[in-house]
C-alpha positions in Angstrom: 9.6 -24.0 -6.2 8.5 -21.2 -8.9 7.2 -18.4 -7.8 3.5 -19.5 -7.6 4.2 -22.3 -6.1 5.6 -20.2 -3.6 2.9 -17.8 -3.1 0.4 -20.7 -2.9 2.0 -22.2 -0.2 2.3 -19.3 1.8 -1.3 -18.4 1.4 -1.8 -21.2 3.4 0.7 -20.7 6.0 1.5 -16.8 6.7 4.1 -17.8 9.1 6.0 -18.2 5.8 6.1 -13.8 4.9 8.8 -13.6 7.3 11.1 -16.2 5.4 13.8 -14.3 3.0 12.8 -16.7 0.1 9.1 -15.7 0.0 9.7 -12.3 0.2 12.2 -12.2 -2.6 9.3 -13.9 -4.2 6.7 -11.4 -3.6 9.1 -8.9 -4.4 9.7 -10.0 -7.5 6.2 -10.4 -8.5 5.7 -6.6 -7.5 8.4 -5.8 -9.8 7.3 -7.8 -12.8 3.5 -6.2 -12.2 5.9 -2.6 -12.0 7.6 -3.0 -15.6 4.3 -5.1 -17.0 6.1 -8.4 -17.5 3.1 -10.0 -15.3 -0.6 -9.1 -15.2 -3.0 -9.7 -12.8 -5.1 -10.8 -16.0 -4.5 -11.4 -19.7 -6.4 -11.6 -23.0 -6.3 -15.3 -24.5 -5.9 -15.4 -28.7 -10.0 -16.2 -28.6 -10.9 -12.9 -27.1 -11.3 -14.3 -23.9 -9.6 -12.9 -20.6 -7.7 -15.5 -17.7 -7.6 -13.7 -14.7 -4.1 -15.4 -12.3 -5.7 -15.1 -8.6 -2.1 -16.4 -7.4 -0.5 -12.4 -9.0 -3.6 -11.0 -6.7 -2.6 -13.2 -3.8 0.8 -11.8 -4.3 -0.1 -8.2 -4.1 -2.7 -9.2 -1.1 0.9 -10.7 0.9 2.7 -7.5 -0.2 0.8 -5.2 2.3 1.8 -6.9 5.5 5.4 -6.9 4.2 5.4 -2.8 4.0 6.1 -0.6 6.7 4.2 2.8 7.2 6.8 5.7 5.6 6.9 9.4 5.1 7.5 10.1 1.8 7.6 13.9 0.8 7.0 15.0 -2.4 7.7 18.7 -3.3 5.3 20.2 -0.9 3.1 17.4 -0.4 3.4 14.8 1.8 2.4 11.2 2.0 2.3 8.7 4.8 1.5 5.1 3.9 3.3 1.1 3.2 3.4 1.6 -0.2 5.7 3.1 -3.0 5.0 5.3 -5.3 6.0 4.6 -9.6 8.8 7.1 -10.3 11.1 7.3 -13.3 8.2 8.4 -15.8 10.7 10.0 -17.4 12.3 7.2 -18.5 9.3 5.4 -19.0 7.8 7.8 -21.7 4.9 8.9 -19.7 3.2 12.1 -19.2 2.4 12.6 -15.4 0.9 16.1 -14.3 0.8 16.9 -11.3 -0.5 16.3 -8.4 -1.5 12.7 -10.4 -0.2 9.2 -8.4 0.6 5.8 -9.5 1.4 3.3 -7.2 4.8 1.1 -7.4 3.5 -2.3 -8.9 1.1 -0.5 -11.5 2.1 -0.6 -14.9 1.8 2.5 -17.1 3.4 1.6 -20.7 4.8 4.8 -23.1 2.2 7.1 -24.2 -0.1 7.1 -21.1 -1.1 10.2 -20.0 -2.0 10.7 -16.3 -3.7 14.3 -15.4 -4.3 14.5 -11.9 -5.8 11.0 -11.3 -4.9 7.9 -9.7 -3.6 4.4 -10.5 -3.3 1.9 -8.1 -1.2 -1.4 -8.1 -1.9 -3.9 -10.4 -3.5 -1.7 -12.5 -2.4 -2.5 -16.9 -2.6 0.7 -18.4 -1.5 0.7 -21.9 -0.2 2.7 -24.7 -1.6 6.0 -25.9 -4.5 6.1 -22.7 -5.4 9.3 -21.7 -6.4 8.9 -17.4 -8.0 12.3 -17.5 -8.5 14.6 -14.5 -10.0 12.9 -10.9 -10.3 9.9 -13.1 -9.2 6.3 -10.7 -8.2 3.3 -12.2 -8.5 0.6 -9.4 -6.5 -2.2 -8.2 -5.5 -5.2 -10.8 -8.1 -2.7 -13.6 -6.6 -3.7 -17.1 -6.5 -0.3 -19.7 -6.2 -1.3 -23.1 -4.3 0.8 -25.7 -5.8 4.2 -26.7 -8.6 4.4 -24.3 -9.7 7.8 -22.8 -11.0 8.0 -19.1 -13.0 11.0 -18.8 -13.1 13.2 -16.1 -14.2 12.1 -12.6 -14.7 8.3 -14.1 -14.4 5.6 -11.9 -13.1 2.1 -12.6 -13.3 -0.1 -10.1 -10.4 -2.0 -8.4 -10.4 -6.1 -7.4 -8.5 -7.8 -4.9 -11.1 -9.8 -2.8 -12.3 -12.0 -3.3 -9.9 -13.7 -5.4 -12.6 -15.6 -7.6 -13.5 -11.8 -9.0 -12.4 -11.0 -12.0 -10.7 -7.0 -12.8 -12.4 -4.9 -14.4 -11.4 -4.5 -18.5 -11.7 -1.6 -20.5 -10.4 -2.9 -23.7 -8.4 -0.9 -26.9 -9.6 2.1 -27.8 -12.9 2.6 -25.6 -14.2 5.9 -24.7 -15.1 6.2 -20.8 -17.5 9.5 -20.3 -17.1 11.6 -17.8 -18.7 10.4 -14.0 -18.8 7.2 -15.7 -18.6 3.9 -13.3 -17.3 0.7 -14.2 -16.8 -1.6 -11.2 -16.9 -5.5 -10.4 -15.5 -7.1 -13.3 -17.6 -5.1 -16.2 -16.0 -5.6 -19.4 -16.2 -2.7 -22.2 -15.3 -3.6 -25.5 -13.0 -2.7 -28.1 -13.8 1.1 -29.6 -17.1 1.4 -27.7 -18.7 4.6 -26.3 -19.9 5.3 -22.7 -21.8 8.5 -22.4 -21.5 10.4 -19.1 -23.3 8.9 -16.4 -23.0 5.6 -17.4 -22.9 2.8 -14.2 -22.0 -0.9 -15.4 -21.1 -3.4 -12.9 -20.7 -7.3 -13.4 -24.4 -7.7 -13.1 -25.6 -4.2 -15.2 -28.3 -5.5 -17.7 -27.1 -3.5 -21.0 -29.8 -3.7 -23.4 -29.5 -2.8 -27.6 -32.6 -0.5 -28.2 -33.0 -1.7 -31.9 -32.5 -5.5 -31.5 -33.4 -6.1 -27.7 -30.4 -8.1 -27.3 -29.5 -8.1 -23.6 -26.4 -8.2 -22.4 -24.7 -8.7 -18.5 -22.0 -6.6 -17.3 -20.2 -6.7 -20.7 -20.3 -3.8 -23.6 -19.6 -5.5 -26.6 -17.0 -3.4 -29.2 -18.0 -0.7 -30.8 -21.1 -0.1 -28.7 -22.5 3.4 -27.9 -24.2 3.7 -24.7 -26.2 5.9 -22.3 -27.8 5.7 -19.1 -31.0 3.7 -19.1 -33.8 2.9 -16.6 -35.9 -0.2 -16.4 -39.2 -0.3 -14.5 -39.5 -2.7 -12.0 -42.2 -3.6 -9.2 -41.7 -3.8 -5.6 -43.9 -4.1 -2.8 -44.5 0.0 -2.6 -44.4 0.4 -6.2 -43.0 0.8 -9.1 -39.8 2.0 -9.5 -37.3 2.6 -12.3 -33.8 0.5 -11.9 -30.8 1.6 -14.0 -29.4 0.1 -16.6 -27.5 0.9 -19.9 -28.8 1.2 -23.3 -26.9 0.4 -26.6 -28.4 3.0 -28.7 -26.0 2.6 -31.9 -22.4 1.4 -33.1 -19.7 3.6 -33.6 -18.8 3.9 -37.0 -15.0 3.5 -38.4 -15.1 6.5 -40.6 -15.9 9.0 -37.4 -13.7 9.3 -34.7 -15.3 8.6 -31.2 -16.9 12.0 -30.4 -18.6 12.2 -33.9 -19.9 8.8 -33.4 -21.2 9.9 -29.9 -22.9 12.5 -31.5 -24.5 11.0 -34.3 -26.2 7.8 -32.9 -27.3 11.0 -29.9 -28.9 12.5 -32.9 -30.3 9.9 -34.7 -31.7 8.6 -31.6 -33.5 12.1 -30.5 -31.1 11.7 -27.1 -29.3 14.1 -25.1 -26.2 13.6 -22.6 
């Protein structure tokens, strides 16, 4: 059996973690998830994403394989089942401290990490900035050249397994106390002002066509916070969403365009 097969079949039957074979499985799925030979999901050639829920079994069975350990680093100290990613060195990445990646997160050469935090299965990829207080959840997929603001918030998956990550694709701008959680999708190069909350069901409305969009930013988009009104029972009341109030424009880089469609658009941030 390959090592799906393998993890499909214990899913089934957990009486199979404690057989040697299946955790040299799940081991070597960690691993490959570690050094980014695997992901948790993957872009298609049609710009499309297929999301493996066995690789998020995988890491689900990995927990109950881990004992609780003291691990000391410098003067702080940690006590939990899981490894942390060492050898940054090595890997050609930036990691200031007190900033933690888990072991089974992926950070390719380039990457940045201020203090923040990356868990396992997260895809971070070349050139990404994970600024200060910044989190990059479980299974999240980081494309190349992104910046994560400070205190921004992207949202981890691992249950259910039908959910897709969350995808913050090349060279997307995250704002500061921006939030991007269950399965949101921001596109290539677009803008998120601070503030911004998308989630897998966020209406994301462009202010000059009308076009509305659900939990996806397509590329190049720049976008604020937004409120809709909507009645209830004991009123009316205003219920966020995200406006697409321009595109950012190739010859500017990201915090010019920001700036500009702000402007143009007599908004502030």
């Amino acid at each position: 059996m390959n090592n799906k097969e393998i993890i499909e079949q214990v899913w089934e039957n957990r009486t199979l973690l404690s057989d040697p074979q299946t955790q040299n499985a799940i081991n070597e799925i960690i691993e490959l998830l570690d050094n980014g030979e695997l992901r948790v999901s993957e872009p298609t050639t049609n710009g499309t994403w297929i999301t493996n829920d066995w690789v998020k079994k995988a890491i689900i069975l990995y927990f109950p394989m881990q004992q609780m350990q003291v691990h000391e680093v410098g003067i702080f100290e940690y006590h939990d089942k899981m490894k942390l990613k060492s050898g940054y060195d090595k890997l050609g990445v930036r990691v200031v401290p007190p900033a933690v990646a888990r072991y089974g997160a992926f950070l390719a050469k380039g990457v940045i990490l201020m203090p923040s935090y990356v868990n396992i299965g997260a895809y971070v990829d070349s050139g990404t900035m994970v600024d200060t207080w910044a989190t990059v959840g479980s299974c999240a997929q980081i494309g190349k050249d992104v910046h994560l603001s400070g205190g921004v918030g992207i949202g981890g998956v691992l249950e259910p397994l039908q959910a897709s990550p969350v995808i913050i694709e090349d060279g997307a701008f995250i704002g500061s106390r921006c939030i991007v959680v269950e399965g949101a999708r921001v596109g290539k190069r677009a803008v998120l002002g601070a503030g911004v909350t998308i989630t897998g069901s966020s209406k994301i409305i462009d202010v000059n066509t009308g076009v509305e969009y659900i939990g996806t930013v397509p590329d190049n988009s720049v976008v604020i916070p937004g409120m809709l009104p909507k009645k209830y029972p004991a009123g009316e009341f205003g219920v966020p969403c995200a406006l697409i109030i321009g595109q950012r424009k190739a010859s500017t880089d990201l915090k010019t365009s920001l700036n500009e469609a702000l402007r143009d658009n007599n908004v502030s941030v």
